[in-house]
C-alpha positions as CSV (number, residue, x, y, z in Angstrom):
1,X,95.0,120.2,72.4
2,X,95.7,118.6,75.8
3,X,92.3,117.7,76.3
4,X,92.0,115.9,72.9
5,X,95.1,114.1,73.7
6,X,93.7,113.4,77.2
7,X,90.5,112.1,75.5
8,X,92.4,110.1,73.1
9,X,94.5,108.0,75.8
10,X,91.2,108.0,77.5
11,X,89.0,106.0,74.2
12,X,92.7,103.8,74.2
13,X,92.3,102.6,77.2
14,X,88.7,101.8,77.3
15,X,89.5,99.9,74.0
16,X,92.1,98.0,75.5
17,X,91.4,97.6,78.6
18,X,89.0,94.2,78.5
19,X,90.4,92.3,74.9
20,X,94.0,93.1,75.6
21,X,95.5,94.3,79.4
22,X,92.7,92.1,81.2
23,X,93.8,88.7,79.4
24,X,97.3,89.5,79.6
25,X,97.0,89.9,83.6
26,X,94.7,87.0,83.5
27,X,97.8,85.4,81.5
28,X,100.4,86.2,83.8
29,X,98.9,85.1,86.9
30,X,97.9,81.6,85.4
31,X,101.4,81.2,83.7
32,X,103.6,82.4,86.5
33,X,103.9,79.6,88.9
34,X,103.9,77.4,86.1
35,X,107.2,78.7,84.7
36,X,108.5,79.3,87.9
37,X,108.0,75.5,88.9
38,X,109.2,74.2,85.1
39,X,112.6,76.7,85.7
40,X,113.4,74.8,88.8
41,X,112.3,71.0,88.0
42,X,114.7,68.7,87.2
43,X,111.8,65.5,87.0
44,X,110.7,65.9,83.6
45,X,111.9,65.0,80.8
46,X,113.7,67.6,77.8
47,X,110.8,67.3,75.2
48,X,108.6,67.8,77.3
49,X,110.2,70.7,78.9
50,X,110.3,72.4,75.8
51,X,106.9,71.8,75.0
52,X,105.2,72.9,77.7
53,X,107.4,76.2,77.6
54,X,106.4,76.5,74.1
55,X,102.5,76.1,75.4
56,X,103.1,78.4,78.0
57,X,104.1,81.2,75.5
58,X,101.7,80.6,73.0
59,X,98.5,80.6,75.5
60,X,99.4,84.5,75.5
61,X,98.4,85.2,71.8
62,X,95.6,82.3,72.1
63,X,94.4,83.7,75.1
64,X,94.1,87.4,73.8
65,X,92.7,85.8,70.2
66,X,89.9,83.8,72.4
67,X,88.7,86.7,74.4
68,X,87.9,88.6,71.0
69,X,86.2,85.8,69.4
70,X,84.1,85.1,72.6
71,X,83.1,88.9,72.7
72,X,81.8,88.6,69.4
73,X,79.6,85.2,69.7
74,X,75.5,85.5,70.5
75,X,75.0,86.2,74.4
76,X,73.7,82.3,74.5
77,X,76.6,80.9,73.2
78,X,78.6,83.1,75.8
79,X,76.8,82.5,78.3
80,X,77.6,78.2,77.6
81,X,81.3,79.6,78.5
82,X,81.8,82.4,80.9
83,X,80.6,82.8,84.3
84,X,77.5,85.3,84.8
85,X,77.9,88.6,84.8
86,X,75.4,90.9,87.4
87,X,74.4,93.8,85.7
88,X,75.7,96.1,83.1
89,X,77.7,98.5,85.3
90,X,78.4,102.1,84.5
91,X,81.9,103.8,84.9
92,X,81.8,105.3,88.3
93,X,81.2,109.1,89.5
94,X,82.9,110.8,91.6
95,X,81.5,114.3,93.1
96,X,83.7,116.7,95.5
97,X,83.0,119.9,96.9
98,X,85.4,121.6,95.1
99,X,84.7,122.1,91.1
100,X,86.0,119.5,88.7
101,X,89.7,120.5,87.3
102,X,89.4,121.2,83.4
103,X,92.0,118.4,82.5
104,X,92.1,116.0,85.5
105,X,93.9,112.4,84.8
106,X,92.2,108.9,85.9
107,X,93.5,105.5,85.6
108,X,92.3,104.7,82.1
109,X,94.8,107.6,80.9
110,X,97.6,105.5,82.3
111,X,95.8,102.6,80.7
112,X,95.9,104.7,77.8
113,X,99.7,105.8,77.9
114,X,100.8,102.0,78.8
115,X,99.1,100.9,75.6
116,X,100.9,103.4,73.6
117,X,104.0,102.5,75.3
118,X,103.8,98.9,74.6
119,X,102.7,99.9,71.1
120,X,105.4,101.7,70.7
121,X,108.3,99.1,72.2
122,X,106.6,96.4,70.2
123,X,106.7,98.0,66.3
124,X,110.0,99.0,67.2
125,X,111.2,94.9,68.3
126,X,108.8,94.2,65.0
127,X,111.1,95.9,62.9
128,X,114.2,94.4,64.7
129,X,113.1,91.1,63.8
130,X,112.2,92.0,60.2
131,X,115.4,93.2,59.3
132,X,116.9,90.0,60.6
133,X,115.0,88.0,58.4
134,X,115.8,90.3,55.6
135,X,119.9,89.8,56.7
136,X,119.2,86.0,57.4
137,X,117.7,85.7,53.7
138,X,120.6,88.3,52.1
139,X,123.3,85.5,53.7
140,X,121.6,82.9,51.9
141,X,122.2,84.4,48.6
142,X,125.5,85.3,49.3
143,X,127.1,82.1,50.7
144,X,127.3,79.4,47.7
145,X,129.9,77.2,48.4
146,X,128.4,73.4,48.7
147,X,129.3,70.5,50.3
148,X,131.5,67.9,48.8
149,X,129.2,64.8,47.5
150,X,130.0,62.6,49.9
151,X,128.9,65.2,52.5
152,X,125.7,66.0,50.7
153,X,125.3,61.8,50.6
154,X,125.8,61.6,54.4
155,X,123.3,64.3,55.0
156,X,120.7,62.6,52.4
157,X,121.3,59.4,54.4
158,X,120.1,61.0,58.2
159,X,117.8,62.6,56.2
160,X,116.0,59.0,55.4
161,X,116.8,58.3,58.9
162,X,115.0,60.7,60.3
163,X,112.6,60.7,58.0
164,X,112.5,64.4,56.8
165,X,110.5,65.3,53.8
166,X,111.6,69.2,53.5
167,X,115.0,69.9,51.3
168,X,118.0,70.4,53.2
169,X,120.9,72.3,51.5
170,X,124.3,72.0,53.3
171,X,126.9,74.5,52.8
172,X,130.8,75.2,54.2
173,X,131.2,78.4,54.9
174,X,134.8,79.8,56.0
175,X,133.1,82.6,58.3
176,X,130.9,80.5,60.3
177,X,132.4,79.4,63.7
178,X,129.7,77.1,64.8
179,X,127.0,75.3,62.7
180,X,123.8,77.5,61.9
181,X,120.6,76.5,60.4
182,X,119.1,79.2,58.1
183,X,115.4,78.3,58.3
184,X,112.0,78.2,56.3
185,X,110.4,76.0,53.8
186,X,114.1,74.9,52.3
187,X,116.4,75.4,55.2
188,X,120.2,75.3,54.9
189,X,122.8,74.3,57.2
190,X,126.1,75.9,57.6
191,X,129.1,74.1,58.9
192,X,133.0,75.8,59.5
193,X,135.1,74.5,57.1
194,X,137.6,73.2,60.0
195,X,135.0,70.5,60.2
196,X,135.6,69.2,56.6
197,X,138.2,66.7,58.2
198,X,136.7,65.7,60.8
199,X,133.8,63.0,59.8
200,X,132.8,61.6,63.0
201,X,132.2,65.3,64.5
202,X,130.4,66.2,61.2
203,X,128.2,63.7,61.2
204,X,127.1,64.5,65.0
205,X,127.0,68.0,63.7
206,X,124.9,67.1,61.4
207,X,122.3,64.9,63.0
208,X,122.1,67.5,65.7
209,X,120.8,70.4,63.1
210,X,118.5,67.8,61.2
211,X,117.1,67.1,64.7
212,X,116.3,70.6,64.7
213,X,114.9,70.8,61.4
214,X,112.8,67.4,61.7
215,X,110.7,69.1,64.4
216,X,110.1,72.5,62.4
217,X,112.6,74.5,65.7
218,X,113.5,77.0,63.0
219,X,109.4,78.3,62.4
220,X,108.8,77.6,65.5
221,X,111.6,79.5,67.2
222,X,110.5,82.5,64.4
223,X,106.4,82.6,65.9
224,X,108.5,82.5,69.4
225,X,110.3,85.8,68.3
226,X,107.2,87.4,66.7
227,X,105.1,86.7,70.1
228,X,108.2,88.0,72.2
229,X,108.0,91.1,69.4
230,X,104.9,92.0,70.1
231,X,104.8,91.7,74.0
232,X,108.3,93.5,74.6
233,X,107.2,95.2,77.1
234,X,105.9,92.3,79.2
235,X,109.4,91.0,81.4
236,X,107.8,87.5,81.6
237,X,107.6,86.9,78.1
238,X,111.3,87.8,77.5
239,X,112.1,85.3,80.2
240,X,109.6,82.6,79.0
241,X,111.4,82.8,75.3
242,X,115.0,82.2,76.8
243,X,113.8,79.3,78.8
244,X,112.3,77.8,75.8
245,X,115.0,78.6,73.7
246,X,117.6,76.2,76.4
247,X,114.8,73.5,76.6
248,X,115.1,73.5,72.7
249,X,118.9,72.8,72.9
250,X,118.5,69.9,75.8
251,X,115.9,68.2,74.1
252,X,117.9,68.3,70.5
253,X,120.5,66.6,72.5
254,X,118.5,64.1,74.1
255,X,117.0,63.0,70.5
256,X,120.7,63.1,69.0
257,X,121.6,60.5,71.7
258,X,118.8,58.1,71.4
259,X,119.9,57.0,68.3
260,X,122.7,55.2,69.8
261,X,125.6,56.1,67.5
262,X,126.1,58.9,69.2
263,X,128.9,58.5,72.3
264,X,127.6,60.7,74.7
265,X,131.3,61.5,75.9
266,X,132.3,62.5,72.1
267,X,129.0,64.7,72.0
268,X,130.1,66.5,75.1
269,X,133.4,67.2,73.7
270,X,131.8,68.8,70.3
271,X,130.0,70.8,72.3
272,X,133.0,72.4,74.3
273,X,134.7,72.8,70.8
274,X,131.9,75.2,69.7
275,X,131.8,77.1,73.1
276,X,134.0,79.9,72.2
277,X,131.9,80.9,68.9
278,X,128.3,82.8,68.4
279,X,126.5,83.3,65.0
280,X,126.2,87.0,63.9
281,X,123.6,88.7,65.7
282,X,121.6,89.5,62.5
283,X,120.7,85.7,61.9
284,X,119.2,85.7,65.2
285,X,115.4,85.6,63.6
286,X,115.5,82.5,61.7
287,X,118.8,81.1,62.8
288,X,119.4,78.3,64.9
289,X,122.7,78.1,66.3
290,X,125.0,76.2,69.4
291,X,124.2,78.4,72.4
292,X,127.6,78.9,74.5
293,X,125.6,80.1,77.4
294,X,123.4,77.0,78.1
295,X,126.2,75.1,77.7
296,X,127.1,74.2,81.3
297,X,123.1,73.0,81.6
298,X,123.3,71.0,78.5
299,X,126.5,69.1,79.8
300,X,124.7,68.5,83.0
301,X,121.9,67.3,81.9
302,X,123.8,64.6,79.7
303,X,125.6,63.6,82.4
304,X,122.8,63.1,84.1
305,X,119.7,60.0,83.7
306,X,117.1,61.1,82.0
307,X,114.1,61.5,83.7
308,X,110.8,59.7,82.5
309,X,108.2,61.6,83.8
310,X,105.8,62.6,80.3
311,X,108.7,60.6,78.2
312,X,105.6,59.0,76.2
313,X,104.2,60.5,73.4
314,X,100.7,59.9,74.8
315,X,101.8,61.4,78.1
316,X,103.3,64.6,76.8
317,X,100.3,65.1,74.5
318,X,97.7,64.5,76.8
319,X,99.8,67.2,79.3
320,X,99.9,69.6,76.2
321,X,96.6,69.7,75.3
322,X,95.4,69.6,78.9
323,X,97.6,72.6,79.6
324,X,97.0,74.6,76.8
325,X,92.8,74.7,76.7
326,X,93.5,75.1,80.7
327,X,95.4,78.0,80.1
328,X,93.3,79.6,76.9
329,X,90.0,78.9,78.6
330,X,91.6,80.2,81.9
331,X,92.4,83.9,80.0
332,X,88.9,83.9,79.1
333,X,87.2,83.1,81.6
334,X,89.4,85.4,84.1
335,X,89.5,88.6,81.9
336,X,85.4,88.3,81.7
337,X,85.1,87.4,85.8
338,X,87.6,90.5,86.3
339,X,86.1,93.1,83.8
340,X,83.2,94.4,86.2
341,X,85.3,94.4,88.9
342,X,87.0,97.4,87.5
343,X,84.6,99.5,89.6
344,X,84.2,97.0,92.6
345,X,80.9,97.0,92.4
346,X,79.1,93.6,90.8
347,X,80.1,91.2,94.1
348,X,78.0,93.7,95.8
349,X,74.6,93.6,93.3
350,X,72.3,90.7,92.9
351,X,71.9,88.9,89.7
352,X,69.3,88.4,87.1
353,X,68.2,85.9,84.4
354,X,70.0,85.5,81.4
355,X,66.9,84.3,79.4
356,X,65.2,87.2,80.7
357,X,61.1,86.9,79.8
358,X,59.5,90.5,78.0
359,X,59.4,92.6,81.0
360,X,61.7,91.3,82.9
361,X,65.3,92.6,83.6
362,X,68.3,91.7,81.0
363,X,71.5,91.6,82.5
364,X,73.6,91.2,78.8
365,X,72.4,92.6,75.6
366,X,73.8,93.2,72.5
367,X,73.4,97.0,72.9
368,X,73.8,98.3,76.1
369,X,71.6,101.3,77.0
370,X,73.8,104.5,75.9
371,X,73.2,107.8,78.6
372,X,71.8,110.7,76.6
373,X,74.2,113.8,77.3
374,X,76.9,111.1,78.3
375,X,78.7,111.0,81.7
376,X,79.0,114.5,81.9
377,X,75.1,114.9,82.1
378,X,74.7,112.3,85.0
379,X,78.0,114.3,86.5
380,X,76.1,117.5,86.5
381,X,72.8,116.0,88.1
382,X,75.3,114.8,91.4
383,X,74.9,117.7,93.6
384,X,77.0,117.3,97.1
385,X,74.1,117.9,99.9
386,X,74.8,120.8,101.9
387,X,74.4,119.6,105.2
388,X,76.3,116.9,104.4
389,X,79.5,118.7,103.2
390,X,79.1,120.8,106.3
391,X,79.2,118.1,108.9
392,X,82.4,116.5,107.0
393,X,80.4,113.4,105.5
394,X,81.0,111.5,102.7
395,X,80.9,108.1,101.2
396,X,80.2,105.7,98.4
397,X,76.8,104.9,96.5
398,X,75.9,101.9,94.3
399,X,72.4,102.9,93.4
400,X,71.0,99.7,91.0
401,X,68.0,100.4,88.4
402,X,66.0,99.4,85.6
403,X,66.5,101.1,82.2
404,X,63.2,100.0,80.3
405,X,62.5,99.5,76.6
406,X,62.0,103.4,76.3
407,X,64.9,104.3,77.9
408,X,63.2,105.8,81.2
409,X,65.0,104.8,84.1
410,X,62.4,102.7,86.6
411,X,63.1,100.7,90.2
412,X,66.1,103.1,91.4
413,X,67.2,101.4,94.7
414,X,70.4,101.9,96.8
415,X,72.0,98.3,96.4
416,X,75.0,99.7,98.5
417,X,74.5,102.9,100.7
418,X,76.5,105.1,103.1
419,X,74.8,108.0,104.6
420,X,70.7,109.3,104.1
421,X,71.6,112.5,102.9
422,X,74.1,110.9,100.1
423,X,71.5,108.6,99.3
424,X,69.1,110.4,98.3
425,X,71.5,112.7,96.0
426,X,72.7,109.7,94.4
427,X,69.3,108.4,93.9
428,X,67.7,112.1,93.0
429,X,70.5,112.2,90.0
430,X,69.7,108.8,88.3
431,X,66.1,109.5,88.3
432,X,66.6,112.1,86.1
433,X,68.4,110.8,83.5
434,X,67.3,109.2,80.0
435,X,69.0,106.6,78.3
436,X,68.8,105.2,74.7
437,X,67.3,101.6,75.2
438,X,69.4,98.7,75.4
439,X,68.7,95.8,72.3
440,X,68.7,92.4,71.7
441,X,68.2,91.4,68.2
442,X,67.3,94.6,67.3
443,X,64.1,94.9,70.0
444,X,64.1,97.3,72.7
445,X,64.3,95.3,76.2
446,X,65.3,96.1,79.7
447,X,68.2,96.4,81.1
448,X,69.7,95.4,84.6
449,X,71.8,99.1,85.2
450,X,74.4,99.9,88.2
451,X,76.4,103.1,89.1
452,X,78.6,103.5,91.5
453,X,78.7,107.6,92.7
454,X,81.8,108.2,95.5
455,X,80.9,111.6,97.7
456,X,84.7,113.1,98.2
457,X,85.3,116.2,100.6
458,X,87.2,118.8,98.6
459,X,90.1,118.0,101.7
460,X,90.6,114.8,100.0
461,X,88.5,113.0,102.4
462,X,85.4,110.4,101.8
463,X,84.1,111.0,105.2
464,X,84.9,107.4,106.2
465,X,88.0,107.9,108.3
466,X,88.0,106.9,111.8
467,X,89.8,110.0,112.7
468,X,93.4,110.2,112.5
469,X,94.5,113.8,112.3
470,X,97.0,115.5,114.1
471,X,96.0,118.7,115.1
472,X,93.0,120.2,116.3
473,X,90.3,122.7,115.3
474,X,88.1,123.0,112.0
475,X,89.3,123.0,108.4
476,X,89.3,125.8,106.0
477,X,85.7,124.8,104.8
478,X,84.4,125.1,108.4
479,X,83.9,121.7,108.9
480,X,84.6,119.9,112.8
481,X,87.2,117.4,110.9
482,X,87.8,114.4,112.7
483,X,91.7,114.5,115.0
484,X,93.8,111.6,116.4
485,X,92.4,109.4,119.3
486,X,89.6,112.0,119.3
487,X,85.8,111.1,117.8
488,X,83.8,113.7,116.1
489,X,79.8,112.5,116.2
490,X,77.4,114.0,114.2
491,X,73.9,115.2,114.3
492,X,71.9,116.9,111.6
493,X,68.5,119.0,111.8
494,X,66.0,119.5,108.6
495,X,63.8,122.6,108.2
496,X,61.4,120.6,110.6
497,X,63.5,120.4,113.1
498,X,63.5,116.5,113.3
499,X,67.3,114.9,114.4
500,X,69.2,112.5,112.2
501,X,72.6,110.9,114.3
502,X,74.1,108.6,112.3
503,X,71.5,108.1,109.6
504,X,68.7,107.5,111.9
505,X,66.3,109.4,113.7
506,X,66.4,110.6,116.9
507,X,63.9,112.3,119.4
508,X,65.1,115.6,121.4
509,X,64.4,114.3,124.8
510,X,66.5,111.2,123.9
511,X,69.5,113.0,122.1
512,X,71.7,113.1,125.0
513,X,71.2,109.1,125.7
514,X,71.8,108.4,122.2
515,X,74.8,110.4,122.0
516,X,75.8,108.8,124.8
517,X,75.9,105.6,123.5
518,X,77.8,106.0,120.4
519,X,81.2,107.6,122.1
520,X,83.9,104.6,121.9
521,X,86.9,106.9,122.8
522,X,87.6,109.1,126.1
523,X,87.9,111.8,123.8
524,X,84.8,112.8,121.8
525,X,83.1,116.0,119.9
526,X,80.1,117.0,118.4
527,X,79.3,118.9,115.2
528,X,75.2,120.0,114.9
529,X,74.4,121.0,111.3
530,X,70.9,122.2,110.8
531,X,69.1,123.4,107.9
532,X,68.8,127.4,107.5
533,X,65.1,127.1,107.9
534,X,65.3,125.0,111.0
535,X,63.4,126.5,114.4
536,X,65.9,128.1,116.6
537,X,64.0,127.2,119.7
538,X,65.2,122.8,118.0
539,X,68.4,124.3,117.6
540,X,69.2,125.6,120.8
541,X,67.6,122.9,122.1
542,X,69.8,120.4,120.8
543,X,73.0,122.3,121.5
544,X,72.3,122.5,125.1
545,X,71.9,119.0,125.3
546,X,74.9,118.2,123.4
547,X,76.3,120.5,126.0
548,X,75.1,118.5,128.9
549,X,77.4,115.6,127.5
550,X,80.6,118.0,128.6
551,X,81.9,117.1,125.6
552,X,85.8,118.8,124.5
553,X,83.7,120.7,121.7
554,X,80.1,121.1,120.4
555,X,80.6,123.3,117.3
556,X,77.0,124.0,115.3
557,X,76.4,126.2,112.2
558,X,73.8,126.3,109.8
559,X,73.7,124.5,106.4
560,X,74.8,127.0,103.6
């Protein structure tokens, strides 16, 4: 049961790693210093403010959207847009000397567990919203009371005015304590009652929610809450959405006193009338209402000049439009240039043709070649070299091949290597393998193929360290491990009794010299590991002259 649940985060996260988690990092890092810098500006101008917040938002869903369609054009047309990929690179292996845990956990489990968090976090804010809108539509119904007709004239005046072709309904309601606009395709605007007498303030009032309503804030502010919904979990979004919804108040204001009827000082005192009152909670969806705590910033700012920088319509569209393909092309492109880097391995392999000839290597397909037996088989082939695990070594292997059109693989070739021994291990387990053939319109080709295979000492080591242990002596396993300040060199033997030191090969009269040569630090030891079939006359031979070197400690034992 575990397992299956394992196995399920595990098919989660490989779903979602590269159309969802991928754009949305891709998202966050192009987006970031852009909000940062629009939270702390003062230069531009309200509208555009809220514009470009409203962008910045919407690039999210865009973004995601774009990645999905671009997976799913032909491999020329996505080749016009992205930058090259290398190869088609496998997930990576890792062997130890120790056997494989039944259940072990990897990073794409988290993967998995974050999507079903964020899954989980966003249905529930999805149903949040939902009842709002059922509340929001409930209120509608329930609140009748219309304006007078000399109220409903003045609103059908600014109406003209501001040239607004939806239906506006305005009602006085005794329980509202600011003005609210119930949005959607006929919206309605609620006013308190204490405002009956007072026309001046009224009319303000009402220019301010027509404003609103004239630029479609109510739907829009709704997609803002679905998007914010959706990406609960992410803290930027949350942040982006109350920015915008501030911008939204400033640059209502800033229309309302362009007309020039509006005194800006009588403005400012309606809004410190309304400061003490908040709309109910439940209208929240599709309500737009006088926002006490960007009060303070909305007074400023109308104190203030108003800036001019992208004032012009021409200005702020070219900005918009500039910044939002940016940004959506940006996700794309960023999510595809990370997605082989999962493994850290396609900097490190050459590239190939994209219109590859017959014959010649593909490095995209539209079926990549599928691993008879799966992972596990090519998991089974790695076998830890003896020798190897005996004189403490490991490392990583990025062995690149060729998997042709009948799925045999051809041209296996270290592209990145770390010791012989582990080399040829690496190398000795892809050769065996059989693949199902990659395709491209259906036809068998070849296929550009990478694997990365990490060599991990059962200790926890990769054999890599530069030795930085604090005590002394050999590990459980046998092994000379490598101690503070002190170097451990190593020198294997074969059955033939030829001398590898440091993945090259060495002659018996010049094994002392060699040795020699490669201690860096005053204190240094030697570890011999030689094949079981190895001559004894090599092996005592080679002690003795590791000997010679008067090192602190020569340990030597045969290869199990």
């Amino acid at each position: 049961m575990m397992q299956t649940m394992l196995d399920v985060l595990v098919d989660l996260g490989t779903a979602t790693t590269d159309t969802l988690w991928l754009p949305i990092l891709a998202w966050t890092a192009l987006v970031l210093p852009l909000w940062a810098l629009l939270a702390r500006t003062d230069r531009l101008h309200p509208h555009a403010e809220y514009r470009l917040s409203q962008v910045l938002l919407a690039a999210l869903p865009l973004g995601i959207a774009a990645v999905s369609i671009v997976e799913m054009l032909p491999d020329a047309a996505r080749s016009a847009m992205l930058p090259a990929q290398s190869v088609v690179v496998l997930p990576a292996i890792k062997t130890t000397t120790a056997p494989s845990p039944p259940v072990s956990w990897s990073w794409m489990h988290a993967v998995g567990l974050l999507t079903v968090g964020a899954l989980g976090v966003g249905l529930f804010q999805m149903g949040r919203l939902a009842l709002q809108v059922v509340a929001m539509r409930r209120v509608r119904c329930r609140i009748q009371a219309t304006a007078p007709r000399s109220l409903r004239a003045e609103m059908h005046r600014l109406r003209e005015r501001l040239r607004i072709s939806r239906p506006v309904q305005l009602r006085i309601s005794s329980d509202a304590t600011v003005p609210v606009t119930l949005g959607g395709l006929r919206p309605v605007v609620l006013v308190p009652d204490r405002l009956m007498n007072a026309t001046e303030e009224l009319r303000m009032t009402l220019r301010h929610e027509l404003v609103h309503i004239r630029r479609w804030d109510d739907c829009a502010q709704l997609v803002e809450r679905l998007i914010a919904a959706l990406f609960a979990v992410h803290p930027l979004v949350g942040r982006l959405r109350r920015q915008i919804a501030m911008a939204r108040e400033r640059a209502c204001d800033a229309a309302v006193l362009d007309d020039g009827e509006t005194p800006a000082g009588d403005y400012a005192r309606l809004l410190t009338a309304f400061a003490d009152g908040t709309s109910p909670d439940r209208l929240g969806a599709l309500s737009l209402s006088e926002s006490p705590s960007s009060l303070t910033d909305r007074l400023s700012a109308m104190r203030s000049s108003m800036p001019s920088v992208l004032s012009s319509r021409f200005a702020l569209g070219t900005a918009l439009v500039t910044v939002g393909l940016g940004l959506t092309l940006g996700v794309v492109a960023c999510s595809d240039t990370a997605g082989p880097s999962l493994t850290d391995d396609a900097e490190t392999l050459g590239a190939t043709s994209e219109s590859s000839p017959q014959g010649v290597p593909h490095k995209e397909v539209d079926d990549t070649p599928k691993l008879v037996g799966g992972m596990t088989a090519l998991q089974e082939s790695i076998t830890y070299p003896e020798m190897a695990e005996d004189a403490g070594i490991g490392g990583r292997v990025i062995v690149q091949f060729v998997v042709d059109e009948n799925g045999t693989v051809t041209n296996p070739a270290v592209a990145k290597g770390a010791h012989k021994l582990l080399n040829e291990a690496a190398l000795a387990a892809v050769k065996e393998q059989t693949f199902k053939p990659g395709t491209t319109d259906g036809q068998p080709v070849p296929v550009q193929m990478s694997l990365p295979v990490t060599f991990r000492l059962d200790d926890g080591s990769n054999g890599e360290s530069d030795g930085s242990s604090a005590t002394s002596g050999t590990d459980p396993g046998g092994r000379l491990v490598e101690k503070a300040g002190i170097q451990v060199i190593r020198v294997l033997m074969n059955e033939e009794g030829d001398l590898l030191l440091d993945d090259e090969p060495v002659e018996m009269s010049n094994l002392t010299e060699a040795v020699r040569q490669r201690i860096t630090k005053d204190a240094a030891r030697a570890a011999l590991i030689y094949a079981s079939g190895a001559p004894s006359d090599r092996v005592d031979a080679a002690e003795a002259s590791l000997k010679a070197l008067d090192l602190q400690m020569v340990y030597a034992k045969a290869a199990e």
